[in-house]
N, C-alpha and C positions, 0 to 999 in steps of 0.2 A: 669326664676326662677320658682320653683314649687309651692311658696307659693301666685304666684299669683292665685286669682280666688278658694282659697282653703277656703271653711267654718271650722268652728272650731267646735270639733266632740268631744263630750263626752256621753263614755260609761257607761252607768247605770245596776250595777250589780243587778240583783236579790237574794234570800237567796241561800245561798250555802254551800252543803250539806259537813261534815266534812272526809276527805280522808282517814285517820285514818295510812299513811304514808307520808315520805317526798316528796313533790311534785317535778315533775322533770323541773317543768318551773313555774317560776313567773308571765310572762303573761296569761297562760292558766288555772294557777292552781284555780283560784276563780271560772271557767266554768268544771272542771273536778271532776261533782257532779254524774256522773253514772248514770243518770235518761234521758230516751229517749225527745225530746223536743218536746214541745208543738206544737201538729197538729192546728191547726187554719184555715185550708181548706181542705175537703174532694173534688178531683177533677173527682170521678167517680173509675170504676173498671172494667176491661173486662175481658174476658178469652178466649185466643186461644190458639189451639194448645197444648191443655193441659197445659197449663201456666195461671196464673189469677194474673193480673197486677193491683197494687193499684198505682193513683198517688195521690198523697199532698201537701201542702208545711204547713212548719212547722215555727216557731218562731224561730230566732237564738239569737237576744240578742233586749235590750231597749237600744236607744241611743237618744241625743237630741240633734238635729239640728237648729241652728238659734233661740234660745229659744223653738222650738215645740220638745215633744215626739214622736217620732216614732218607730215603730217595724222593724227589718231587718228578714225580709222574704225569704226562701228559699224554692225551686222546686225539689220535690222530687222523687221517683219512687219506689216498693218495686215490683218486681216480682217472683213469688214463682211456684211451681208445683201444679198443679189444682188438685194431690190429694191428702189426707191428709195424715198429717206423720210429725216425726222430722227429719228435716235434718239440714246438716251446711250452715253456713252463709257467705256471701262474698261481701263485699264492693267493689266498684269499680268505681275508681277515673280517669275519664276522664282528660286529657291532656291538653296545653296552648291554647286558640282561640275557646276551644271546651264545649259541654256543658253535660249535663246529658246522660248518654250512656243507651239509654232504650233497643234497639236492643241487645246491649250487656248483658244486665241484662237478658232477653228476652233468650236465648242462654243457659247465665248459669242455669235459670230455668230448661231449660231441662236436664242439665245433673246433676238435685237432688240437689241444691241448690237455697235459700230464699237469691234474690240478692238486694243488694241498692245502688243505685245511685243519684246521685243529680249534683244541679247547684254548683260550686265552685269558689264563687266570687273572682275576682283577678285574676285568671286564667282561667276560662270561659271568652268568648268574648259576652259583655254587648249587642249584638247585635241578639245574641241567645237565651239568656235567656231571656222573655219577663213575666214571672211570678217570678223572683226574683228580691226584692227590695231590695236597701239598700244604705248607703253612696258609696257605690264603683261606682254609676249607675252612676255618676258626674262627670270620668273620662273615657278617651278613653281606648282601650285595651291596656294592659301592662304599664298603669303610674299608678303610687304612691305606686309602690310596694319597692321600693329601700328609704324608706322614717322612721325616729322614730319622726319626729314633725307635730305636738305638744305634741305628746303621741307616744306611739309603737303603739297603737291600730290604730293610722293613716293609716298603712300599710295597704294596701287592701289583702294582704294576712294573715293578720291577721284575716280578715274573711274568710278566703281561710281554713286555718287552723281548725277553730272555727266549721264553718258547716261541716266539715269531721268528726271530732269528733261527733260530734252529730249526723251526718249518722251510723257511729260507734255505738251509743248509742240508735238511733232506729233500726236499727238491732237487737240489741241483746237483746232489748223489745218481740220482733216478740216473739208470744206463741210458733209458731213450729219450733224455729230455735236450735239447741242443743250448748247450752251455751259454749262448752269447746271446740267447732269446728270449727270459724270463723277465715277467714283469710282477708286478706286486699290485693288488687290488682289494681298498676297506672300505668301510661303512662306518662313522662318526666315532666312537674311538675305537675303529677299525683303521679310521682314517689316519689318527694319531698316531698307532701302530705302523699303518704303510711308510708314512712319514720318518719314522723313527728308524726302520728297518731300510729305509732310501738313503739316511744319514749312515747309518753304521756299516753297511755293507753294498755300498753305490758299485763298487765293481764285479757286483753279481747280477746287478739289474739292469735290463735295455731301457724300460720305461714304469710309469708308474700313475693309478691312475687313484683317487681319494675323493669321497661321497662326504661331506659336509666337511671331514675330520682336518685338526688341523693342528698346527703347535703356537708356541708365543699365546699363550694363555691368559699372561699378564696384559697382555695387548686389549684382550676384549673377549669375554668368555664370559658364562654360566658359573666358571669355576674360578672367579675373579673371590667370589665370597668362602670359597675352601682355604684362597692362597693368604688372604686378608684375614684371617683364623690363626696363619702362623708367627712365629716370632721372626723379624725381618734376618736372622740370621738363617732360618730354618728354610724361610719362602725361598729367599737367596741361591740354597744349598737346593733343593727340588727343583728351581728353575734351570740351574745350571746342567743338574744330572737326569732328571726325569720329564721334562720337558724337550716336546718332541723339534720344537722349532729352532733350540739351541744345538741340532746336528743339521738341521737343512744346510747350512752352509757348506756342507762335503756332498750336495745331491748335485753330480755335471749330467744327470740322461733326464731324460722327457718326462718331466711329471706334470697332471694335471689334475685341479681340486675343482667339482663342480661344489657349488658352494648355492646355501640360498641366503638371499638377502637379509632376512626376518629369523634368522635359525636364531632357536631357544637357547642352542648350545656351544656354538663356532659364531662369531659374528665377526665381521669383515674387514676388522682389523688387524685382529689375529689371524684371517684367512692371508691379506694383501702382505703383512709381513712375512711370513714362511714363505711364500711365492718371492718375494724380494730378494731372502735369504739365499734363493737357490741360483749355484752357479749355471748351471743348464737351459736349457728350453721348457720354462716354465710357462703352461699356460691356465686357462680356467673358464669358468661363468658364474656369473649370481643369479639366480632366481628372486626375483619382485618378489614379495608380498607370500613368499613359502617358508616355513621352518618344514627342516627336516623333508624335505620336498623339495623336487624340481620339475615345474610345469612350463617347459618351456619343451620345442624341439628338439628331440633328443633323450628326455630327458625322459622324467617316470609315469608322465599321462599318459594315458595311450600306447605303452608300452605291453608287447606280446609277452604272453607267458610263459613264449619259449628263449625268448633271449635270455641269455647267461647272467649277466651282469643287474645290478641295480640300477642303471642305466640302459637305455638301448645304447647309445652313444659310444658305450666301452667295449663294446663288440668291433665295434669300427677303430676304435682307438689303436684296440691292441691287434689286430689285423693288421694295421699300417705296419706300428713299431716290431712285432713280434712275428710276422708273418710276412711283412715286405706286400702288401695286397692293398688294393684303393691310393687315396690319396690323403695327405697330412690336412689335419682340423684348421679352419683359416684363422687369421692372428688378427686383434688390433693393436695397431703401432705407437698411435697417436692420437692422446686429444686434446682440444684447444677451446678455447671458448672465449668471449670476443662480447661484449656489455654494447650495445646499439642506445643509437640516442633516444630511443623511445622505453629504456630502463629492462628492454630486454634479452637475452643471453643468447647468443648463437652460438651453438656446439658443433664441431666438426671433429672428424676423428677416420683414421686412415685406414684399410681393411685389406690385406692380402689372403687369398685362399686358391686351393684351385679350381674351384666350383662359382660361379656365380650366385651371387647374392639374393635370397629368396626375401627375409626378411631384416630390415634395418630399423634400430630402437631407443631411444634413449629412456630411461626411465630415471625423475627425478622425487625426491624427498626433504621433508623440512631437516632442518640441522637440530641439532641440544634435544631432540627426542633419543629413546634407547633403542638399541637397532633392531630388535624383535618386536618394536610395537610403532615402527612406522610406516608412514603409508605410503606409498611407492606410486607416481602417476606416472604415464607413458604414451608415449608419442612418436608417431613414425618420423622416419628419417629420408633425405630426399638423397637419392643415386646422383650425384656429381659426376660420373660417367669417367671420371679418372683416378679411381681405387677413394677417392673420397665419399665420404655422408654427409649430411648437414641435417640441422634439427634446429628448432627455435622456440626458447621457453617464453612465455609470457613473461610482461613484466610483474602482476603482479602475482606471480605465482614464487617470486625472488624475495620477496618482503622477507628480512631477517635471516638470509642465507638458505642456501639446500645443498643436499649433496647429490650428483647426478652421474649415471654410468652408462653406456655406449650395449647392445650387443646385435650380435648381425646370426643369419640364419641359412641355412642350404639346404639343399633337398634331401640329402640322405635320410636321415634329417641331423643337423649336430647345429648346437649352438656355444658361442662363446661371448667372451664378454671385455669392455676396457677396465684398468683402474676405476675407481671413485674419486674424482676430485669433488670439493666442496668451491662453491662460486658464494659471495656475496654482494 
């Protein structure tokens, strides 16, 4: 049982600044005061490489343990360009096991971005982090995040949550960072974090870019068998508050999830729902036959050492939104699909971009398999020469339903992708 050996944890709020609209979460909303948080160690500063890296760690919240008070402490990093100037800002949310991405921050300095990174409790591996404290330091990796007792705030990603935001709100402290140009960028529950952190604080962020991570859990996840563990009052109560896809509905700016098809841990129901969820300019891709991977255009194959991002693609992304540079990722609008008298499916689907289309795809798969373990066939698609594709699946390749998805390619290289509809 998890309440063995579990202290009883109560958080102590500080004064908290009035929002002056409706909050989009009840548990976050008393920490969603807009004010960078309290530095409480200065850990030196260096500069290489024309980059000049501050590290920190800052105060996240008061809580009291076993009758004593304590501070939960987090590890920080802000790396900027060693020369002066305003430029855009960009968070960046390190993945499960993993901790502060200084090399990555390191990176995007160079290419004209004030980057911040930190420790993200709950999802950092407590083994890594050795200057962030706090209740979570109590448990091994990945327990008590599937937990609302005694409080939500039990959850260890509740502080996972908590210091994002507040990475979010030292950022956008930063003197030289240009207020209206910050984007947010994770890595699978890096992603869930961007995600979470695009719900609760959308009118700090221009765009937003998310590597497998996603919310709506219940939809279709790895962590289908943590929520099915709780009492349906309990799951209920987690879903509503600590589930990332129940704030997408407050994201109106540009977010995009490269997503793969076959992923162990996000699968593409819960990716398509949080995308559905969001009022804004949502877009995306799946990757065939990858977890945790994306080998497509754009994506992690063949990717330089020195691009910034877990993607090549996010370099370009956040250029457009955050820098006003290149041109926006092309969209599919539409697709449709059309049963031929010889029992076989013809797929069309409509593609706007401003680059010409390098490559066009359809990739289809059997239905009633799990989505990490099926097998993805694919077949080119023909240029209709008026923003249309067209693709044609055999008939017997239909036998017993498939699900089939659209994506087109350009030369930068960036690729995207359509919904998934199922044909029978």
């Amino acid at each position: 049982m998890l309440y063995v050996g579990i202290v009883m944890l109560q958080i102590v709020l500080g004064p908290v600044k009035a929002l002056g609209q409706r909050n989009p979460s009840d548990l976050f909303a008393p920490y969603l005061t807009n004010e960078a948080p309290k530095i409480v160690k200065e850990l030196g500063e260096e500069i290489e490489n024309g980059v000049k890296l501050r590290k920190v760690i800052f105060q996240s919240y008061t809580y009291q343990e076993a009758g004593v008070m304590k501070n939960a402490e987090i590890f920080a990093a802000i790396a900027r360009p060693e020369k002066e100037g305003n430029y855009p800002g960009l968070l960046v949310l390190h993945g499960g096991s993993g901790h502060a991405e200084i090399e990555k921050a390191k990176k995007w300095a160079t290419q004209g971005y004030v980057t911040v990174v930190l420790d993200e409790p709950g999802v950092a591996h407590p083994d890594k982090t050795p200057m962030s404290h706090g209740p979570w330091e109590k448990y091994k990796y990945g327990e008590n995040r599937f937990v609302v007792r005694p409080e939500l705030s039990s959850s260890t990603l509740f502080s996972a949550v908590l210091a994002s935001i507040q990475g979010l709100y030292l950022l956008y402290s930063q003197p030289d960072v240009a207020k209206d140009r910050i984007g947010v960028t994770g890595i699978s529950w890096g992603g869930y974090l961007a995600t979470f952190v695009s719900g609760l604080a959308n009118s700090k962020i221009r765009a937003s870019f998310s590597v497998f991570g996603s919310g709506y859990y219940d939809h279709g996840s790895t962590f289908l068998k943590n929520l099915d563990a709780m009492t349906a009052r309990d799951r209920g109560k987690w879903l509503k508050n600590l589930d990332a896809g129940r704030v997408a509905k407050h994201i109106k700016t540009p977010f995009f999830i490269a997503a793969a098809a076959n992923d162990n841990w996000f699968y593409p129901p819960a990716v398509a729902q949080t995308l559905q969820s969001m009022k804004g300019e949502a877009n995306h891709l799946y990757a065939p036959n990858n977890s945790h991977k994306i080998e497509v255009p754009g994506g992690t194959k063949g990717k330089s050492g020195m691009e910034p991002g877990w993607l090549s693609m996010e370099r370009l992304y956040f250029e457009y939104y955050l820098k006003g540079k290149g041109k926006r990722l092309p969209k599919i609008h539409k697709m449709e699909t059309e049963r031929m008298n010889s029992g076989s499916y013809k797929v069309r689907f409509q593609v706007t971009g401003p680059k010409p289309v390098e490559g066009a795809t359809v990739c289809f798969g059997p239905v009633g398999v799990d989505w990490p373990k099926r097998e993805w066939e694919t077949i080119w698609a023909t240029d209709l020469k008026n923003g249309w594709f067209e693709a044609e699946i055999p008939a017997q390749k239909v036998k017993g339903g498939l699900s089939c998805f659209a994506s087109v390619s350009d030369s930068r290289p960036v690729t995207v992708s359509s919904t998934i509809i199922t044909v029978r």
